[in-house]
N, C-alpha and C positions, 0 to 999 in steps of 0.2 A: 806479232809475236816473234820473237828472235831465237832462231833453231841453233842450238850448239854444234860444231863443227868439232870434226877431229882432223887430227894433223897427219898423213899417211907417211910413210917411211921414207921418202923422198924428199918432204917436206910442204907435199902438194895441200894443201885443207879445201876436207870436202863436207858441205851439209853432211851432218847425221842423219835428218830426216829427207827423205826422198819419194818420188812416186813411180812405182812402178807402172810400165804401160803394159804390161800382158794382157793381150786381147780388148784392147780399146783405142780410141781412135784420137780423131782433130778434138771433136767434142769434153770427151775425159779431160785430154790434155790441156785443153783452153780454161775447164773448169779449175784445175787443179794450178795453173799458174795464178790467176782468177786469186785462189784460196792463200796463196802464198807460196807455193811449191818453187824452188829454187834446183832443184836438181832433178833427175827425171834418167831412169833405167830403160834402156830397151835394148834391140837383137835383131841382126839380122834377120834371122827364124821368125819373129813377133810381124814381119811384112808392113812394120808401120813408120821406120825412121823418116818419110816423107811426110807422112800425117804429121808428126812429132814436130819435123821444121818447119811445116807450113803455122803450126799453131805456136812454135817461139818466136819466126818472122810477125806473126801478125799481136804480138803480144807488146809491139815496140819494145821490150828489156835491150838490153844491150848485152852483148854476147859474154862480158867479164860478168856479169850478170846471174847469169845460171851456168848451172856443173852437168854435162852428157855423159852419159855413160854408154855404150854400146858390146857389144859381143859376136865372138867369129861362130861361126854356127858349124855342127858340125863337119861334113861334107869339102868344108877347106881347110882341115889337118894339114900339116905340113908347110914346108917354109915358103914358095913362092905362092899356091896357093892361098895363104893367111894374108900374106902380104896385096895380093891381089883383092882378097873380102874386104879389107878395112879399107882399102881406098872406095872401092864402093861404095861401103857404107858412111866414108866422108862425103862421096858425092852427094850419095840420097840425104843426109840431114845439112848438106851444105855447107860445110863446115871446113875451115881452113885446119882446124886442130880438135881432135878430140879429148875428152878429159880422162877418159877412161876406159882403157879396150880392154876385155875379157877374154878368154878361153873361154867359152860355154858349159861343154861337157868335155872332162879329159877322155883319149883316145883309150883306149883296149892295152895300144905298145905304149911303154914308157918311151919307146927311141922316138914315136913320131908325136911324143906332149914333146921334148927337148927341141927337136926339131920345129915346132911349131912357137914353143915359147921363143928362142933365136929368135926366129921373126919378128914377133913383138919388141925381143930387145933391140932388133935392128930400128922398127919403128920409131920405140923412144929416144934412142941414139939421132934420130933424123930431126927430130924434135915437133913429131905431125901428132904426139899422141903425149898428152903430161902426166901420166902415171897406168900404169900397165898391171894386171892381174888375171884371176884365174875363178871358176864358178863348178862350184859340185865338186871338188876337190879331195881326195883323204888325206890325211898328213902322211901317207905312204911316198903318194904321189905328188908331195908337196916336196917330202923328201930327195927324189929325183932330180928335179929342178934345180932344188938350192945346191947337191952336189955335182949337175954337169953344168950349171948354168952361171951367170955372173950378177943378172938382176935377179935380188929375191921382188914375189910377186906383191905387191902393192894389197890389196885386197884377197879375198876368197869367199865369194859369196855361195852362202847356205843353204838349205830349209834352215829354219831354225824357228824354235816359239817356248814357250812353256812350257808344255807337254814334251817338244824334246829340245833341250837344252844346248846339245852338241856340247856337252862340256870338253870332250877329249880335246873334237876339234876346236876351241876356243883358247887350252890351253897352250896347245899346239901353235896355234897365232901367236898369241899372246908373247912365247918367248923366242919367235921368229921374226916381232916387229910386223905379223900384215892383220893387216884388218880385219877384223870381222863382219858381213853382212848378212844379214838374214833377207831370205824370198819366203814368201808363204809366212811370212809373220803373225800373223792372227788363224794358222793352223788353219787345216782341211776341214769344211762339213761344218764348221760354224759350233763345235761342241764346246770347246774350250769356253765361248762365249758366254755360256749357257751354264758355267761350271760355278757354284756357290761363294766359293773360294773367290772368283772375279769378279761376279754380281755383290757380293756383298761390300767389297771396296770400293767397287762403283760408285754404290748408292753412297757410303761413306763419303765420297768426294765429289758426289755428284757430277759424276761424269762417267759414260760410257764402259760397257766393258772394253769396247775395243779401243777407246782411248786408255785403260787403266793396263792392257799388253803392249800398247806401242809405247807406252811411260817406263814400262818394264825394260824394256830393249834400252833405250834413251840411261836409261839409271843405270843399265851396264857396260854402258861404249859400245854398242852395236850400234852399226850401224843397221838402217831400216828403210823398207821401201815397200810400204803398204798400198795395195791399188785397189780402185773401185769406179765404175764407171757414173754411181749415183752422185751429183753434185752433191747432193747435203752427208753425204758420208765421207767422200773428197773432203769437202769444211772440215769436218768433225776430226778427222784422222788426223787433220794436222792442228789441232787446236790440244797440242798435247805438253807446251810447255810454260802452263802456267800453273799447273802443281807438281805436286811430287810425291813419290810413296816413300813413307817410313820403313824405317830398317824391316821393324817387325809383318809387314805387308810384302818386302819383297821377299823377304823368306817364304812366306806362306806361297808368293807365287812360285818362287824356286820349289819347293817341296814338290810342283803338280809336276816333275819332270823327273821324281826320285822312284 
């Protein structure tokens, strides 16, 4: 099944659909290349970018192959420290370059996000990192950026789901060129799933509720990185683009966020 890509503001194109590694391990990740998965989220914080490259070395793909994504945890704010975390985290996933370095959570000071973002731009300027971005983000604190800084950020990943939509912050992308990505995309606690509204389109298409919100994301340009440690839901999550929801279906899910 062939995952649609979007083209980021740089011109880098990344899977749309991705897997998130929070709180899983070799296993997950083996499973989830296994299923298709061509890009793969993780963090410094998540303590697992060795598990992550022991399971793409042993996957034989080739490294043009799959898209990394990684993130500076908080604790190395600021510009040598940042610059110090990503080499790091290049060593632990092995990696000559990464696809994508994040800010995790922005800091409390706007001066030490600038200070910290620098960094990253110094990064991508060296050419060890091919698109640079930010995670938990407001458009306040996006704002900051784009006025003391010279790279605007590539991505800005989310919560984001149904229930809450992030419309502001989507708009707010949207006319700043960065990406949107949702974490937590199929919502906390499993209710969403459970919601009529998504059960009923399911069964309409025969397929999953959780496949009928990751189709959601997919039908609006989010980007998405849904995780699960169970192989047969790993399958499942990614077996999301062979239909499609009708206009009048995506309204219905947009509605559960109004």
């Amino acid at each position: 099944m062939a995952v649609p890509t979007v083209t980021l503001n740089n011109g880098v194109t990344m899977p749309q659909l991705g897997f998130g590694t929070w709180q899983v391990g070799y296993d997950a990740v083996a499973a989830a290349l296994a299923a298709g998965y061509r890009c793969f989220d993780t963090a410094e914080m998540y303590r697992n970018e060795t598990a992550v490259a022991a399971a793409l070395a042993d996957s034989g793909l080739d490294r043009s192959d799959v898209f990394i994504t990684t993130k500076l945890w908080n604790n190395h704010h600021g510009f040598q420290p940042a610059l110090d975390a990503f080499h790091a985290s290049r060593r632990r996933l092995g990696l000559d370059v990464i696809d994508l370095y994040l800010i995790h959570w922005p800091n409390a000071s706007d001066a030490v996000n600038v200070e910290t973002w620098r960094a990253l731009e110094q990064l991508y300027a060296e050419g060890v990192v091919r698109a640079i971005g930010v995670s938990n983000f407001s458009p306040a604190q996006l704002a900051v950026l784009l006025e003391a800084c010279d790279v605007v950020p590539a991505v800005n990943q989310i919560e984001l789901n149904p229930s809450r939509p992030r419309l502001e912050e989507r708009v707010y992308h949207a006319r700043h060129g960065i990406a949107t990505q949702a974490w937590a995309p199929l919502a906390k606690g499993g209710a969403l799933l459970t919601h009529p509204v998504i059960t009923e389109i399911a069964e309409a298409h025969q397929k999953t509720p959780a496949q009928v919100v990751l189709r959601w994301h997919l039908q609006h340009g989010i980007l998405v990185i849904p995780r699960s440690a169970t192989p047969e839901r790993i399958r499942s999550n990614f077996a999301v683009t062979d239909f499609s929801l009708a206009p009048q279906e995506m309204a219905a899910v947009d509605a559960l966020g109004a």
